[in-house]
Each structure stands twice: as structure tokens, then as C-alpha cells.
C-alpha positions as CSV (number, residue, x, y, z in Angstrom):
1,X,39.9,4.4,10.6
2,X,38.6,4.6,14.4
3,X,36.2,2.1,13.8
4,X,38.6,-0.7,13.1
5,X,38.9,-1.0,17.1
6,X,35.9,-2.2,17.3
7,X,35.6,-5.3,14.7
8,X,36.0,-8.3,15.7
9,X,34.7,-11.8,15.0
10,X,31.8,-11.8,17.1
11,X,30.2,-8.9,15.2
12,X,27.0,-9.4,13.2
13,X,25.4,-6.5,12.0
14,X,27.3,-3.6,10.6
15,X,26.3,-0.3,8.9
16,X,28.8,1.6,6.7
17,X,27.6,4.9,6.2
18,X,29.1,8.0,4.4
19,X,26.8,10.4,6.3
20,X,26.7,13.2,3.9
21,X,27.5,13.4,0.2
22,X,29.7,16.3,0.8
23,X,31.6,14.3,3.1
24,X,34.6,13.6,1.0
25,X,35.4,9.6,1.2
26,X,37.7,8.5,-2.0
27,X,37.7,5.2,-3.0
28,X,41.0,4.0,-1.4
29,X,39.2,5.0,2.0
30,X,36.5,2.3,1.2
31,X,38.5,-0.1,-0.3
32,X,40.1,-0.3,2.8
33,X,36.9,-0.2,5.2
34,X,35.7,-3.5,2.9
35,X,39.2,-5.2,3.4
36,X,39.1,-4.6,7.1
37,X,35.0,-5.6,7.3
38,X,35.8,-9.4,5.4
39,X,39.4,-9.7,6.8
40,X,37.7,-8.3,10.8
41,X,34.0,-9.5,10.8
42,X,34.1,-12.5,8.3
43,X,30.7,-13.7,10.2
44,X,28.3,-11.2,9.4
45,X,25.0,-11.7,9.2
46,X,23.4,-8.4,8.0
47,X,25.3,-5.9,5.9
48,X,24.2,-2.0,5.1
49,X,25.8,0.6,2.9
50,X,24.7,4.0,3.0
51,X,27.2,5.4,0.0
52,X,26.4,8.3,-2.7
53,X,28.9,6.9,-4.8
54,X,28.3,5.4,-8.2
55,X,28.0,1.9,-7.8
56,X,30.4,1.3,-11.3
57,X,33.3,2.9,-8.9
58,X,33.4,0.6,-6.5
59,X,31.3,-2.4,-7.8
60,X,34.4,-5.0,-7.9
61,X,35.1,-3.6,-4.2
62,X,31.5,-4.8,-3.2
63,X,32.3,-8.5,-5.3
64,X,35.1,-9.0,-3.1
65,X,33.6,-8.2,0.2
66,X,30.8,-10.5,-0.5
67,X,32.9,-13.0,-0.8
68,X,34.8,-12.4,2.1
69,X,31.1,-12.8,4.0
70,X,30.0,-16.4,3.2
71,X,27.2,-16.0,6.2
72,X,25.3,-13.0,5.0
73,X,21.8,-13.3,5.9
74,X,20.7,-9.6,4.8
75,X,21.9,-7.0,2.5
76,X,20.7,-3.2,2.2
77,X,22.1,-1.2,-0.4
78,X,21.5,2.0,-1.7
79,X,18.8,1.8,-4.4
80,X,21.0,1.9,-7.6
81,X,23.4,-0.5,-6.1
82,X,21.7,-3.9,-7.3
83,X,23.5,-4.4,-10.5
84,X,23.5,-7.6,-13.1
85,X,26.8,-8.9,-11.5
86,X,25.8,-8.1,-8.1
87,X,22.5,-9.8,-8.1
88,X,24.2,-12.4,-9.8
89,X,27.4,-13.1,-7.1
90,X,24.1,-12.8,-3.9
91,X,22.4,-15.6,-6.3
92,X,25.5,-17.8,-5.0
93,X,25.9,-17.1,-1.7
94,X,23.3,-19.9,0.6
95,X,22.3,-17.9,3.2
96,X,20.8,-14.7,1.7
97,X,17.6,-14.8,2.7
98,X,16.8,-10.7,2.2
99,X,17.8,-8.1,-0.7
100,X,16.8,-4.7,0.0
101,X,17.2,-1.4,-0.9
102,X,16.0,1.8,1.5
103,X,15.6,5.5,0.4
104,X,16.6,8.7,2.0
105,X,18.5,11.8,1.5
106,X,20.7,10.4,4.1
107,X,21.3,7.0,1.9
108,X,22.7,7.9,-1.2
109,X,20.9,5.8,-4.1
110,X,24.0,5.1,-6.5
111,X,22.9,6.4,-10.2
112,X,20.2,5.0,-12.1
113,X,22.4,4.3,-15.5
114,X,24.2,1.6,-13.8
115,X,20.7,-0.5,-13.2
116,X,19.7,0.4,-17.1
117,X,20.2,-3.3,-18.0
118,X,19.2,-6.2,-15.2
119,X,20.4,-9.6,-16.6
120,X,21.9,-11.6,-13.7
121,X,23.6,-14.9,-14.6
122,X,21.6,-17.6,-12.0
123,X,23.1,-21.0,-11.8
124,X,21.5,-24.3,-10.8
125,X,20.4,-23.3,-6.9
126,X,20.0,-19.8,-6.8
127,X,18.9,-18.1,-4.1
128,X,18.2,-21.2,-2.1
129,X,16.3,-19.3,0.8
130,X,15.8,-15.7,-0.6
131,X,12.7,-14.6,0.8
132,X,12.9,-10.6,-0.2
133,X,13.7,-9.2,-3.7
134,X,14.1,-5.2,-4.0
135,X,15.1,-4.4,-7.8
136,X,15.2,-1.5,-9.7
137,X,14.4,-3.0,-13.6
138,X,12.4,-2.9,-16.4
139,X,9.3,-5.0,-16.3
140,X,10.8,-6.5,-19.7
141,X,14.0,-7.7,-17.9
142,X,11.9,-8.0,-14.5
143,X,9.7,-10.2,-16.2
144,X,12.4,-12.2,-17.7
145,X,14.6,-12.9,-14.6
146,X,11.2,-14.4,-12.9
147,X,10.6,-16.9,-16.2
148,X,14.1,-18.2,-15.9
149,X,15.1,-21.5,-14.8
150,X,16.9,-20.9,-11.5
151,X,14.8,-18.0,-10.4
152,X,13.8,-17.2,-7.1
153,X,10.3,-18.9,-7.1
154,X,10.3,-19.0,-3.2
155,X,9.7,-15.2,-2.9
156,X,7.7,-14.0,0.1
157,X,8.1,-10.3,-0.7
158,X,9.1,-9.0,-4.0
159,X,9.4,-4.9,-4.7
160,X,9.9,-3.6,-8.0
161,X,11.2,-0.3,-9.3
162,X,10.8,0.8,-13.1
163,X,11.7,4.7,-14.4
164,X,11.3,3.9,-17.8
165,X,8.3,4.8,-20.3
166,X,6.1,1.3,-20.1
167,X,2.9,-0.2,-21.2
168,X,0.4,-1.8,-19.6
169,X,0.4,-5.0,-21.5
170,X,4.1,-5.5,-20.3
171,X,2.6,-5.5,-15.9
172,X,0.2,-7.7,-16.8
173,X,3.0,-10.0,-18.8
174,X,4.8,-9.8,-15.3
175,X,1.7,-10.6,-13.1
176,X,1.1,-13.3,-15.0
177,X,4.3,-14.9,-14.5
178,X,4.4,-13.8,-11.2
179,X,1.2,-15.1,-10.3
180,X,2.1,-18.9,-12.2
181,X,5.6,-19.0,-10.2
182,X,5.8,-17.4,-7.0
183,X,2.8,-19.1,-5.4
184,X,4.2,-17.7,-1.9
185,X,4.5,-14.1,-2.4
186,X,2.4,-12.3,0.3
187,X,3.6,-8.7,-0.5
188,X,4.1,-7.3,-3.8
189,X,4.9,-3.4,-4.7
190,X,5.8,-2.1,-8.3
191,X,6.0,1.3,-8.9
192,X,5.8,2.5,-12.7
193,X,8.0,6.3,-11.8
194,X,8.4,7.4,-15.3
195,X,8.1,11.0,-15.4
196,X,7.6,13.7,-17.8
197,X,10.6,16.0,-18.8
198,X,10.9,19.5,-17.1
199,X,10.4,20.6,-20.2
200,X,7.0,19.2,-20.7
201,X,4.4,22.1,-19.2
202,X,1.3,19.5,-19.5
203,X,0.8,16.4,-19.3
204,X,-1.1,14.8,-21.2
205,X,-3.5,11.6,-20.9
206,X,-2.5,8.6,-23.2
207,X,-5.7,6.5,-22.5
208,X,-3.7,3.5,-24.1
209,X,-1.3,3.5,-21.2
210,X,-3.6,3.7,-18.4
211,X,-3.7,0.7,-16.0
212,X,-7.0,-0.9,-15.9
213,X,-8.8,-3.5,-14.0
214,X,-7.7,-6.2,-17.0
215,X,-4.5,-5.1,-16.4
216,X,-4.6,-6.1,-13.1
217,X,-6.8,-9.0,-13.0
218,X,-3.8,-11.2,-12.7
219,X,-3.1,-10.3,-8.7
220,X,-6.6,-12.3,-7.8
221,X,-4.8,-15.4,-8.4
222,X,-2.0,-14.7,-6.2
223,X,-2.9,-17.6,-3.4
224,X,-0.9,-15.9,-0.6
225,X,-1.1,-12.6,-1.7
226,X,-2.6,-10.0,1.5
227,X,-0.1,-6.7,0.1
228,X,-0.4,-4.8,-2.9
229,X,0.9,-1.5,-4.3
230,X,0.6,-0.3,-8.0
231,X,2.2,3.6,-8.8
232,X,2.0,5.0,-12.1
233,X,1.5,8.5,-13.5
234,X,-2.0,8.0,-14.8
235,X,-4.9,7.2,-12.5
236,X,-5.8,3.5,-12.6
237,X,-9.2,3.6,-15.2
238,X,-11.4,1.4,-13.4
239,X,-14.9,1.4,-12.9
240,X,-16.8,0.9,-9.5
241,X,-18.2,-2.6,-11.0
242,X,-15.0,-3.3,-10.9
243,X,-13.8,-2.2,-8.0
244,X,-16.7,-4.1,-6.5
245,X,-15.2,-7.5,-8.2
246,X,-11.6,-6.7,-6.9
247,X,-12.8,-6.6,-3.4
248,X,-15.1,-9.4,-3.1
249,X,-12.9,-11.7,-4.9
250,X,-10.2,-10.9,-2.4
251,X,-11.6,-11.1,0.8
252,X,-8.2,-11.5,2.3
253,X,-6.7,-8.3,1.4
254,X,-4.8,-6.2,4.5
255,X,-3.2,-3.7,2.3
256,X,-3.6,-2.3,-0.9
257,X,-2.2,1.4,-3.0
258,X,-4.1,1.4,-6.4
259,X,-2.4,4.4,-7.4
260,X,-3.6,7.1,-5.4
261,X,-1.1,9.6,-6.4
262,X,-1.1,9.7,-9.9
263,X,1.0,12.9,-11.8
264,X,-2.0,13.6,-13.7
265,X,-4.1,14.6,-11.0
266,X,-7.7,14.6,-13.5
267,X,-9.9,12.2,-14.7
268,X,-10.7,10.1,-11.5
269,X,-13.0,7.6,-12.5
270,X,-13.3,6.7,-9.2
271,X,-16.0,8.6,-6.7
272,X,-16.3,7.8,-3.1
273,X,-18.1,4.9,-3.6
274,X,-15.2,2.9,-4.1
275,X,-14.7,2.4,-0.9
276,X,-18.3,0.7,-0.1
277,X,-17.0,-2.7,-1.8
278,X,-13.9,-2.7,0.4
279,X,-16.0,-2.0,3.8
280,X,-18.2,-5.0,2.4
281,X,-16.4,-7.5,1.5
282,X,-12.7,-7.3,3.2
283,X,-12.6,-7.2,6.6
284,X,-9.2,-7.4,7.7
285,X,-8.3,-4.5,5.3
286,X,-5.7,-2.5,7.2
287,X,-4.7,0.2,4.6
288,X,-6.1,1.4,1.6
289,X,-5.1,3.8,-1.0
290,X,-7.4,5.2,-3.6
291,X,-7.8,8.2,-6.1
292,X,-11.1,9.7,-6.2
293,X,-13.3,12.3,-7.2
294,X,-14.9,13.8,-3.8
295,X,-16.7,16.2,-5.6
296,X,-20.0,17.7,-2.7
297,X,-22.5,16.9,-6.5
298,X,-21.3,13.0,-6.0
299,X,-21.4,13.2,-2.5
300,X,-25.1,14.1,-2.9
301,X,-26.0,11.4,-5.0
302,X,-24.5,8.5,-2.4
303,X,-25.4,10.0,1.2
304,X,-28.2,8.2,1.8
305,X,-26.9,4.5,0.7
306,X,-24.9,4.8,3.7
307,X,-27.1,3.3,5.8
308,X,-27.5,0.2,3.9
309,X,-22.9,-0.1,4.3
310,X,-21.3,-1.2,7.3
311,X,-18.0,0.6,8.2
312,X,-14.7,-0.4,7.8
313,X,-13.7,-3.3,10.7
314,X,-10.2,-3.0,10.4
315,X,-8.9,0.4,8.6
316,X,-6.1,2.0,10.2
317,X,-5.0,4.2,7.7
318,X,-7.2,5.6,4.9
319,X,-4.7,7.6,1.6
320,X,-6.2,9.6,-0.5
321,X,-3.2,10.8,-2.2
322,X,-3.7,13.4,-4.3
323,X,-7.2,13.3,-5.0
324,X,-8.7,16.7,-5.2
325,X,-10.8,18.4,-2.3
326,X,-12.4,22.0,-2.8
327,X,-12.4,24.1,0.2
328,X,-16.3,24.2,0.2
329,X,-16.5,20.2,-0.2
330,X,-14.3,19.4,3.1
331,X,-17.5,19.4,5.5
332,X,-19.6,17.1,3.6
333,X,-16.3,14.7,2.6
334,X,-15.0,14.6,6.4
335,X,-18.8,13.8,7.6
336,X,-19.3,10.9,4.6
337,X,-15.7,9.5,5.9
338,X,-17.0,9.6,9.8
339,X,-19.3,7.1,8.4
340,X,-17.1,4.5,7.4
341,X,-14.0,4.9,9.0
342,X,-13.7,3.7,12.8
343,X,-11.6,6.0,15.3
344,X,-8.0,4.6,15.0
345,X,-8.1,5.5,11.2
346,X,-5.8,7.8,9.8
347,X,-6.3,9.6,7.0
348,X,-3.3,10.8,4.5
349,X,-2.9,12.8,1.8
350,X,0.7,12.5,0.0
351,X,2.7,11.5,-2.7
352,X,5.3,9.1,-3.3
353,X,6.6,11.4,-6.4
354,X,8.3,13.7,-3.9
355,X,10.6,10.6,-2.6
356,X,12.7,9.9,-6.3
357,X,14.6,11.2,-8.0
358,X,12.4,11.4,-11.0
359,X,10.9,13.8,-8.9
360,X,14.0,16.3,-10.2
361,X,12.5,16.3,-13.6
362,X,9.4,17.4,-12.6
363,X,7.8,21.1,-14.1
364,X,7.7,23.5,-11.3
365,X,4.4,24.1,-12.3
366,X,3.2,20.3,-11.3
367,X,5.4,20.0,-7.9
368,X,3.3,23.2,-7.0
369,X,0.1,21.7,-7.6
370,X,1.0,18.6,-6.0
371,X,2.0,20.4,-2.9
372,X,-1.2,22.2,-3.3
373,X,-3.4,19.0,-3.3
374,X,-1.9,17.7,-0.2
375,X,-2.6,21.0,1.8
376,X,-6.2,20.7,0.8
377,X,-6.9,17.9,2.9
378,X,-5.0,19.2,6.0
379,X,-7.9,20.4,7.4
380,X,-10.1,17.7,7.1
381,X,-7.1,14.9,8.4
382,X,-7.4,17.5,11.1
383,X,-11.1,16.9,11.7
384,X,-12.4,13.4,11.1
385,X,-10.5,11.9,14.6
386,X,-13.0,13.9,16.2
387,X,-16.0,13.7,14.1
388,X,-15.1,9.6,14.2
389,X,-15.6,9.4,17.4
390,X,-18.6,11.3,17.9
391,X,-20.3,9.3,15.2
392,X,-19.5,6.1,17.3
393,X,-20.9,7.5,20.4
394,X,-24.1,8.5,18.9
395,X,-24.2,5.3,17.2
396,X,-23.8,3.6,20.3
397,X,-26.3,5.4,22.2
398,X,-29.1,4.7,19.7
399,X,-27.9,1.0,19.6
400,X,-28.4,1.4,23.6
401,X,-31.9,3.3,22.6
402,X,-33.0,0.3,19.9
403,X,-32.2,-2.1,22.2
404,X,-33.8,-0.4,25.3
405,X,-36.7,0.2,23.5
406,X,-37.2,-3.4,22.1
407,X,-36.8,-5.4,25.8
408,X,-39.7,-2.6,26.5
409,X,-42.2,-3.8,23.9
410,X,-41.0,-7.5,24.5
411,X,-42.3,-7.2,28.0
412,X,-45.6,-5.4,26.9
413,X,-46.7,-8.1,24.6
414,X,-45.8,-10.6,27.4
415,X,-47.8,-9.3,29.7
416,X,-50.6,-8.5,27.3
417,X,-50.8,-11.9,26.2
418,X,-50.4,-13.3,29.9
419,X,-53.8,-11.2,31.1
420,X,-56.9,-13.9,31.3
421,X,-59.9,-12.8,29.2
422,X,-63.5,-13.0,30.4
423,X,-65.9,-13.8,28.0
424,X,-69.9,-13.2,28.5
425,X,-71.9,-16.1,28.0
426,X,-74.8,-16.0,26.2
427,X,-77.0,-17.9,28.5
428,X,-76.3,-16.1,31.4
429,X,-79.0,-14.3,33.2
430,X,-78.5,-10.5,33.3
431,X,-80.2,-8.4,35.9
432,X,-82.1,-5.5,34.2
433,X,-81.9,-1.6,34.6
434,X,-83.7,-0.3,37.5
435,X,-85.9,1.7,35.0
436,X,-87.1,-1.6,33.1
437,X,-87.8,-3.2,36.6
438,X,-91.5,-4.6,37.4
439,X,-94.1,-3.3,39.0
């Protein structure tokens, strides 16, 4: 191997990376790169495989390059690499402060039946400093490795991955936990990527196993929480009450993605509205992602209350997801959104579905009209930069105009009330008309 001229002791941050799966590496290959890495580097700090092999091949390679590398700081793996006994040998190792996985064609993610079962084996002081937790679980075993004894209670950033059918009793089981343990968690994403079968030509809404606002409720006790992100294939069934609750019980909130690209792409219960609340009540609100009707008939209704909102004071970037958009809607939705969203805003309309490999199992049918929802919006992510900006200069120029126009009346009454006024006295002698003189 080349790159063995170029290890040495003094090395800290190294990147093993089968570039393509095609690119045939067999196992004796990377059995070999590990020896060399722990025998070569045995001081690195930060460690990231990109490898589309099966983690069950080479998962006692990986146990005994960890050990070789007591001062590991940070590991990426691929996304199917972070297995019972792997989680359980980084549990032990006192420097670890980060666990991550990353996506990408280019990655590899490792095969999802080796991650079926999560049950790491912690030991009295696990994960002494672990700040970031990437998992791929069930929220059952999830939910479980949090309520242990030696868990990682210190978390700062915690990311959770579940592909198997769930209900929403079982999130708010591991809010709650999460919520009574890790009292510093600042950033917390859980994505809910069950899919339907190919084989499945509709799918169908199970009201039961929609996410609601109780389910939830839990994440407004988070004390540090400011990062949010909930994905599932329903749309989250909440009302705009409740929305209104969310937000101004969470006034600290930069980022939040209530679902805003649900496979079932109907029943919004959400209108534009929804984002009135957020405007309100949190201002340092950075990102938000919602699903929504934008139908022009609901548009109607709301125009006029937006002179009694203020706009966003922070909003950089504005996802809509898949929420639908009719062609002949898209002037009257990129006008309402000029109202509320300052100039540096972006708007985006995507899915995370595309990303997974649950994705693979998806109907033709459905990865056409998801394709289809996104182009929808193109032209009006096209158009509100512009129309942004000219909504700010006119609404500068009539502030200019208000105030211009109130310093004018200000001096007016000043100098009205300033002017002395005569009076006529009543005793005073007034010379007569020259036709009533005397003779």
C-alpha cells in the first residue's frame, strides 16, 4: 500500500476510504491498512472509514484497531457500522468525545441487518466525555440504552435513525427519558424512515400512528434544547392552536423540521398560518421546516391578518418540503411569503426520502410524485429573493413617509399652539360704521 509512506506518529487525522464500491478491496487488504494505521499512527485523534463493506466482515478488524488507538477523539463510520459490540468497545475508550455516522453514495453505509439489535454492554464510566451520539436503532432499544445505568447522560447532540414500523407512544416513551436525563442536549434529530413495500401502490393513512402535538410535548422540557428534527411518513396532525403553544413556549428555538416531507403527501392539517406563531414568538429562529396546505382559498382567508404579524427576525432558510403548490397558487403563495420572510431567506423544497436507502423500496409511482412536488416550487424559490427585497424597500420608504409625515404635523401643532391669541374685550369702545355716524 502507497500510503504506508506517509504514516507516522505525528499523524492525527486519517481517512480510509474505498472510493467506489466497484473498487475491489478484499478483506486481507484492509486488515492490513488497520494493522499498519494502530502499529503507524497509534496517536490518532479522529478516525473516518468510507467502506461499502458489511460491517459483520470486518467487525473484529475494527475491535482491534480501536484498541490499537487509545487517543481517539472522533469516529465517523459509515451508517450501518455502529453495532452492539462496537458502541460497546467506544463506551471504554476515555477520550471519545464524538460518534458519527455521514451519508453519501460515495460512503458506503454497511447493511442495515447488522444494526437490527442495539444492546451495547456499558460499564461503570462510559463514555466519560461523549458529547455526539449517531445511532441507527429502534426507539425500543434507543429508549433503553438512554434509561440505563452508565449511559451517556452528558450528550450535547444526539441523532437517531429508526427503519422499522413504530408507534407514536414509543417517541414519546423516548422523549421522556430523554428529556429527564440528558438535561444538556442542545440538538436532537430522529428520523422515523419506515417505508412502504414496492409493492404497496397506495399508501394509506393510519390516523393511530400519526405524530401529534402530545406526542411531542415532551421536547418543551428539554432546558438546553435550541435543534429539533422529527421525520416520519405521515404528516405530523397538529393543529395551529397548537402550533401556537409550541412556539411560544419555546422562545429559544434556532432550528426546527416538523416533518415537512412526509410520504403521504395529503391531509396537511397545517395552512400557512403556521408560520405566524413562529414569527411571534421566536426570534432567533434560523430554520424552519413545515408541511402545509398553501391552497390560494386559505390564502384568502389569512391575507389581511398580515398586517397585524411582524416578519421573521432571523429566518435564513424557510423548507417546505413536499407540501403541494398548484401552478395557479404560486403568485399569491410567493407574495404571502415576501411578507414574512426577510431577504437572506432561502426557501427549499426537498425530501430527505431520496437520501436512504429505504428510498429503494419506494413505488415508482410515489418517487414520481415526490419529484413532482419539489419541481412545483422551483419557480417560486426562483421568485421570492426578489419580491423580498422589494417588499423591504417599499416598507422602508413608507416608514421614511410615516415618519416624514409625523415630524410635519408635530411642528404644525407647535406652532399653532405657540401663536398668541387676541381676545375682544367687552368693554372696549368700538368706533361705528361711517353710515351709523352722527349728524
Amino acid at each position: 500500500m502507497q500510503a504506508i509512506i506517509f504514516m507516522h506518529q505525528r499523524v492525527r487525522h486519517f481517512i480510509i476510504w474505498q472510493w467506489h464500491k466497484l473498487y475491489f478491496v478484499n478483506r486481507c487488504s484492509i486488515h492490513s491498512i488497520f494493522v499498519d494505521t494502530r502499529a503507524r499512527m497509534p496517536h490518532l485523534r479522529s478516525l473516518d472509514l468510507r467502506l461499502f463493506y458489511a460491517v459483520r466482515c470486518i467487525e473484529g478488524d475494527i475491535m482491534e484497531l480501536l484498541r490499537g488507538l487509545p487517543d481517539l477523539e472522533t469516529v465517523i463510520f459509515p451508517e450501518f457500522y455502529f453495532t452492539s459490540a462496537i458502541v460497546s468497545k467506544l463506551s471504554r475508550m476515555k477520550y471519545i468525545r464524538c460518534i458519527r455516522f455521514e451519508t453519501g453514495n460515495e460512503r458506503g453505509r454497511g447493511e442495515q441487518a447488522d444494526v437490527n439489535s442495539f444492546v451495547p454492554v456499558l460499564e461503570q464510566g462510559a463514555f466519560p466525555v461523549l458529547q455526539t451520539l449517531y445511532i441507527t436503532a429502534c426507539l425500543g432499544d434507543a429508549t433503553q440504552f438512554m434509561n440505563a445505568g452508565f449511559a451517556p447522560t452528558n450528550l450535547t447532540s444526539l441523532f437517531i435513525n429508526n427503519y422499522v414500523e413504530c408507534e407514536p407512544c414509543a417517541l414519546r416513551t423516548l422523549l421522556l427519558a430523554l428529556s429527564d436525563r440528558c438535561h444538556l442536549l442542545s440538538t436532537l434529530r430522529i428520523q422515523l424512515l419506515h417505508a412502504p413495500d414496492a409493492e404497496d401502490s397506495e399508501l394509506k393513512l393510519i390516523p393511530k400512528d400519526q405524530i401529534t402535538f402530545h406526542t411531542l410535548e415532551p421536547v418543551l422540557s428539554f432546558r438546553s434544547l435550541i435543534l429539533f428534527e422529527i421525520v416520519h411518513k405521515y404528516p405530523v396532525d397538529m393543529t395551529l392552536e397548537e402550533v401556537e403553544e409550541l412556539a411560544s413556549r419555546w422562545p429559544s428555538l434556532e432550528s426546527l423540521s416538523l416533518n415537512e416531507a412526509p410520504l403521504l403527501m395529503s391531509n396537511a392539517t397545517l395552512d400557512l398560518r403556521a408560520l405566524f406563531p413562529f414569527a411571534l414568538h421566536c426570534p432567533k429562529l434560523r430554520h424552519l421546516g413545515i408541511f402545509m396546505d398553501t391552497s390560494t382559498a386559505r390564502i384568502h382567508r389569512i391575507h389581511d391578518s398580515l398586517l397585524h404579524w411582524k416578519p421573521f427576525a432571523a429566518l435564513r432558510s424557510l423548507s417546505v418540503g413536499l407540501s403541494q403548490l398548484e401552478v395557479c397558487d404560486s403568485d399569491a403563495v410567493v407574495t404571502f411569503l415576501s411578507y414574512l420572510c426577510p431577504p437572506e431567506c432561502t426557501l427549499k423544497a426537498e425530501s430527505y426520502w431520496l437520501k436512504y436507502p429505504s428510498c429503494d423500496d419506494l413505488s415508482p409511482d410515489l418517487l414520481s410524485e415526490i419529484r413532482d412536488r419539489i419541481s412545483q416550487w422551483s419557480q417560486v424559490i426562483l421568485m421570492l429573493p426578489t419580491l423580498t427585497q422589494l417588499q423591504r424597500t417599499f416598507s422602508s420608504i413608507l416608514r421614511e413617509e410615516r415618519e416624514r409625515l409625523k415630524i410635519r404635523l408635530h411642528s404644525l401643532m407647535t406652532k399653532s399652539t405657540s401663536r398668541p391669541v387676541t381676545h375682544a374685550s367687552p368693554y372696549r369702545c368700538q368706533s361705528l360704521p361711517p353710515y351709523l355716524g352722527t349728524d
